[in-house]
C-alpha positions in Angstrom: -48.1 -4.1 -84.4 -48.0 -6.5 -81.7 -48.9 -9.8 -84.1 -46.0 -8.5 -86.2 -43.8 -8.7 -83.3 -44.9 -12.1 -82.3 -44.6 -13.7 -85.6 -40.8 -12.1 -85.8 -40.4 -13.6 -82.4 -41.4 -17.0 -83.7 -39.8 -16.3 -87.1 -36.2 -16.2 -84.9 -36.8 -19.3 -82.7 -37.9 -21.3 -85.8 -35.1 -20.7 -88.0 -31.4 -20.9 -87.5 -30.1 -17.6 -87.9 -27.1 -15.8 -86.0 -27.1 -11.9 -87.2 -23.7 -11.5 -89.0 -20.1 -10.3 -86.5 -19.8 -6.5 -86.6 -16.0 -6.0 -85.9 -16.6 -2.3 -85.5 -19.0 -2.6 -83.1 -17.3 -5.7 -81.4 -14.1 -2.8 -81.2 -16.2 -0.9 -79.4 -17.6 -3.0 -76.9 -14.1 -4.1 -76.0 -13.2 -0.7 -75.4 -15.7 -0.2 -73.5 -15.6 -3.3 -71.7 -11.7 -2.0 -70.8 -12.3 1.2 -69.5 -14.9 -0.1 -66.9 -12.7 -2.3 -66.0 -9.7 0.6 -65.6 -12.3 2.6 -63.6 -13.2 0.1 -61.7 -9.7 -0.7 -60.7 -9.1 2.9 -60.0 -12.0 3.2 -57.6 -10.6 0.2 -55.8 -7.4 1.6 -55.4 -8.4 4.7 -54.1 -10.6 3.3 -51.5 -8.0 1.1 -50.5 -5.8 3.7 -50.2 -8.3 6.0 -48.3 -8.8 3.4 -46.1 -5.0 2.5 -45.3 -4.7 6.4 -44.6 -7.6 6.6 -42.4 -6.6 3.6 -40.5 -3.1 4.9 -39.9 -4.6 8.4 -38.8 -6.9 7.3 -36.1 -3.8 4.9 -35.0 -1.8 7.5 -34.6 -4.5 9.4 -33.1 -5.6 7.0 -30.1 -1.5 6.4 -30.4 -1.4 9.6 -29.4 -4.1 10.3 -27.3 -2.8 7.3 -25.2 1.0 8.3 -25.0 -0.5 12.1 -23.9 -2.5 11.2 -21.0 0.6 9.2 -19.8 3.5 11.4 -20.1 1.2 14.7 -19.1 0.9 13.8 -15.6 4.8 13.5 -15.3 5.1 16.7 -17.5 3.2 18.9 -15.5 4.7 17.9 -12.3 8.2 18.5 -13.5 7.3 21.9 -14.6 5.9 22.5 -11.2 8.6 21.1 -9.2 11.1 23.7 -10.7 10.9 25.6 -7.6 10.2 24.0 -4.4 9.3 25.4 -0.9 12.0 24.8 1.8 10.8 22.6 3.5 10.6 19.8 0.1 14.3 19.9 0.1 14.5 18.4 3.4 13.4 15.3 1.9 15.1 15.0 -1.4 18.1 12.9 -1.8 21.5 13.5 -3.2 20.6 13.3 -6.9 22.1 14.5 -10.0 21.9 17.9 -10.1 23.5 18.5 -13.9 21.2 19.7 -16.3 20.7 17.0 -18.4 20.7 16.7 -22.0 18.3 17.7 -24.3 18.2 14.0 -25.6 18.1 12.7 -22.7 15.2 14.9 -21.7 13.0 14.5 -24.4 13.9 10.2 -23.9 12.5 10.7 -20.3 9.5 12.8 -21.0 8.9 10.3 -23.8 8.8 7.4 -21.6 7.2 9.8 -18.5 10.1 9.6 -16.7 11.8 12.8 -14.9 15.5 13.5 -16.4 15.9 15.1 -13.3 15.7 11.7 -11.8 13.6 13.7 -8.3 10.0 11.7 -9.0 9.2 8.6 -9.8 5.9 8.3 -10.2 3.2 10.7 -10.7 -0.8 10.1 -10.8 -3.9 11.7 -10.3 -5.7 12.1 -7.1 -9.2 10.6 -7.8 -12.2 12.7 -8.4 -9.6 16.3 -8.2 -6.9 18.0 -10.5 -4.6 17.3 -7.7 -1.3 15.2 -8.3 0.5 13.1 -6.3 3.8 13.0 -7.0 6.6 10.2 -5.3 9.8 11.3 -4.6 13.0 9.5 -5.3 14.4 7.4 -2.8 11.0 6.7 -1.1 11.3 10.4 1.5 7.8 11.0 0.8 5.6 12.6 -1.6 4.3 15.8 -3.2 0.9 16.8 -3.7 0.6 19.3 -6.9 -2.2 21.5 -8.0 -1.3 22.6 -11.9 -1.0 26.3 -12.1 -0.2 26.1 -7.9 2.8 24.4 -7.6 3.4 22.6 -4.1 0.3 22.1 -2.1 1.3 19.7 -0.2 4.1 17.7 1.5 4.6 14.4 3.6 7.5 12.8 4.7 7.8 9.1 4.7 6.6 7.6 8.1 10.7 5.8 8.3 12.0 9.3 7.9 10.0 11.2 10.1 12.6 10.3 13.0 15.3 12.3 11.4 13.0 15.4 9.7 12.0 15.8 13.6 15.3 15.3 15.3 16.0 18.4 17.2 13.2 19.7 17.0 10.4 20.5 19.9 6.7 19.1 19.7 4.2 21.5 20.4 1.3 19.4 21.3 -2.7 20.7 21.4 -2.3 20.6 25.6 0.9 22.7 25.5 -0.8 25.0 22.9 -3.1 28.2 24.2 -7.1 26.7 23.9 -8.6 26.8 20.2 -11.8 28.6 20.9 -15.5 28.9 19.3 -14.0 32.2 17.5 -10.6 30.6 16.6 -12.9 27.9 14.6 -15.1 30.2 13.1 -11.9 32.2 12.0 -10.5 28.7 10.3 -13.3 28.2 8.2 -13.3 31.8 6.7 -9.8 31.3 6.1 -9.9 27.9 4.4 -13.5 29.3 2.8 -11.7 32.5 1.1 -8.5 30.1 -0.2 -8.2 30.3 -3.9 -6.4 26.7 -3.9 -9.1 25.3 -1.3 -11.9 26.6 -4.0 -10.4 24.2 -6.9 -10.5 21.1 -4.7 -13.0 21.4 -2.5 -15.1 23.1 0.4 -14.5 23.6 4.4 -17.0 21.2 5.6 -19.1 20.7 9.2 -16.7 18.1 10.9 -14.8 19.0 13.7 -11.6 20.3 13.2 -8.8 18.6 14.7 -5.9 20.1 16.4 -2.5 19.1 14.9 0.5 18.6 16.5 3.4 21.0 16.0 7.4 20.2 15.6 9.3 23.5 15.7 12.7 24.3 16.4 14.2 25.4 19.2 15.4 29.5 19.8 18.1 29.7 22.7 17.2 32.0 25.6 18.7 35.5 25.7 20.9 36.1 29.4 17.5 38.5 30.6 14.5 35.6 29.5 13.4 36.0 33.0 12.7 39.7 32.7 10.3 38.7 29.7 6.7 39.2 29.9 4.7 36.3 30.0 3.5 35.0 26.8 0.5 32.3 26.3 1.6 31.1 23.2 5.5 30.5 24.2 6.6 27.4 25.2 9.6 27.5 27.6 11.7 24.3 27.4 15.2 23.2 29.1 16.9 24.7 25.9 15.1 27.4 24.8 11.7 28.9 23.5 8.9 28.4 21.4 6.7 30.3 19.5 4.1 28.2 19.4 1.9 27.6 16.5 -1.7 26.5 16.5 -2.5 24.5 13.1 -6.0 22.8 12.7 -7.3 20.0 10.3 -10.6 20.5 8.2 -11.3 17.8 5.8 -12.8 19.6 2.8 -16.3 18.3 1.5 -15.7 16.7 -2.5 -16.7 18.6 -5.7 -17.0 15.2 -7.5 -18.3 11.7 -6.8 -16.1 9.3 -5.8 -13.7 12.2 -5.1 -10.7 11.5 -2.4 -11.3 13.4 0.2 -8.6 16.4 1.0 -7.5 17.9 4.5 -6.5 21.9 4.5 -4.2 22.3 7.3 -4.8 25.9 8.6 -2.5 28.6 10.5 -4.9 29.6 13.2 -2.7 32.4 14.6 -0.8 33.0 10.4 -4.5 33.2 9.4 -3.9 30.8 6.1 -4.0 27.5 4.4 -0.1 25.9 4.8 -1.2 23.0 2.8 -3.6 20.5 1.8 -3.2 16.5 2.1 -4.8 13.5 1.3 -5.2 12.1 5.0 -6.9 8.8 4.3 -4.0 6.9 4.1 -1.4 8.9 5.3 1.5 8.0 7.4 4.3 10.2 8.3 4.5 13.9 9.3 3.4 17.0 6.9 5.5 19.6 6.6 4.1 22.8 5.6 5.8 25.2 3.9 6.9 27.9 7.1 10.2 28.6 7.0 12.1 26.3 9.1 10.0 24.4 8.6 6.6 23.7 10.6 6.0 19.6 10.7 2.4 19.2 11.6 1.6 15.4 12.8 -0.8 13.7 10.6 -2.1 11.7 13.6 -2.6 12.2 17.4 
């Protein structure tokens, strides 16, 4: 069998011989030939089609993704400013106070702006869910915890002049001593704070003692006939009922985490707000009707 194939094999390159054209089969092949080619051309398109689609989803994904983690910052705080303690309104400026429209809402939260126009800015506090958020006009800033509200609040060190006008500092030597037990007290207090818990803990250092503006309440015709009173503070115009508020910078839950100051009510027995004291300049007010202005510095 294999000689008969070899001498066929030299049979075909010895003699000139072309097998006669088969149009049928010719027909066929072309066909054939065709619809590879349509198939092929089909496959193409589709993966160039799957692939445009893909490409625009993940664009408008990280698109998204993007435009989210910039706008939500502003979002959240405006939802928590929509109520503010009384003290806040101290420091916001004359602003528009029409509700605006919902165009003109949905164009500021697009661009993370507030359509209220009360904040400017908003980011997070490194390391904490916390959000600083500026105020309009430069007054100061709020700290926000989401699901909180306010935290905290500091005026502007060029407007502290005029939050404190007319009122009367209470300073840690006019206020009654801060004993052992009064710490001890502090730390429970700051240790049992739900709001405390989801920034930080009360930590070793020494607390300090803040310094206290509070208004002035006239004396009565009998204030002589009073009975003495450690912790009121007679002045040339009236009374005060003073109030004892300590520092206690709160250990971080994260690394790299700004570190956070709860501002206690000794004497309330509670947290009246929590700061970022690292760079602070100004006067915290907390959020005692009023309202209390604790110093940030001695």
């Amino acid at each position: 069998m294999e000689r008969d194939d070899r001498d066929i094999e030299r049979l075909l390159e010895t003699t000139d011989w072309e097998p006669e054209p088969g149009p049928v089969r010719e027909q066929a092949s072309l066909v054939r030939l065709v619809s590879r080619l349509d198939r092929r051309r089909r496959r193409m398109r589709m993966v160039a089609r799957t692939s445009c689609a893909l490409a625009i989803i993940m664009l408008v994904m990280a698109t998204g993704t993007i435009w989210y983690r910039w706008t939500r910052p502003m979002a959240v705080a405006v939802q928590e400013t929509q109520s503010l303690p009384l003290s806040a309104t101290r420091l916001i400026k004359p602003a528009s106070t029409e509700t605006p429209e919902t165009w003109h809402a949905l164009l500021a939260r697009a661009t993370a702006r507030d359509p209220r126009g009360l904040l400017t800015s908003v980011h997070t506090v490194p390391g904490t869910d916390v959000l600083r958020a500026e105020l309009w006009g430069g007054t100061g800033y709020l700290l926000l915890l989401p699901g909180r509200g306010v935290v905290g609040i500091v005026a502007a060190a060029p407007d502290s002049a005029n939050i404190t006008k007319g009122f009367t500092a209470v300073t840690s030597s006019d206020a009654p001593g801060i004993t052992a037990q009064d710490l001890a007290a502090a730390r429970s207090v700051a240790s049992n704070d739900t709001t405390v818990a989801r920034v930080g803990s009360p930590g070793n250092d020494a607390l300090q003692v803040a310094s206290v503006y509070q208004p002035t309440t006239p004396y009565k015709e009998d204030y002589h006939m009073t009975p003495y009173d450690p912790f009121v503070l007679s002045t040339p115009n009236g009374y005060v009922r003073m109030r004892r508020i300590v520092a206690m910078t709160l250990k971080p839950q994260q690394k790299n985490q700004t570190l956070l100051t709860a501002l206690i009510d000794i004497d309330a027995h509670r947290v009246v707000g929590i700061v970022d004291t690292t760079g602070i300049s100004g006067v915290i007010l907390t959020d005692d009707p009023g309202p209390q202005v604790a110093l940030a510095t001695q």
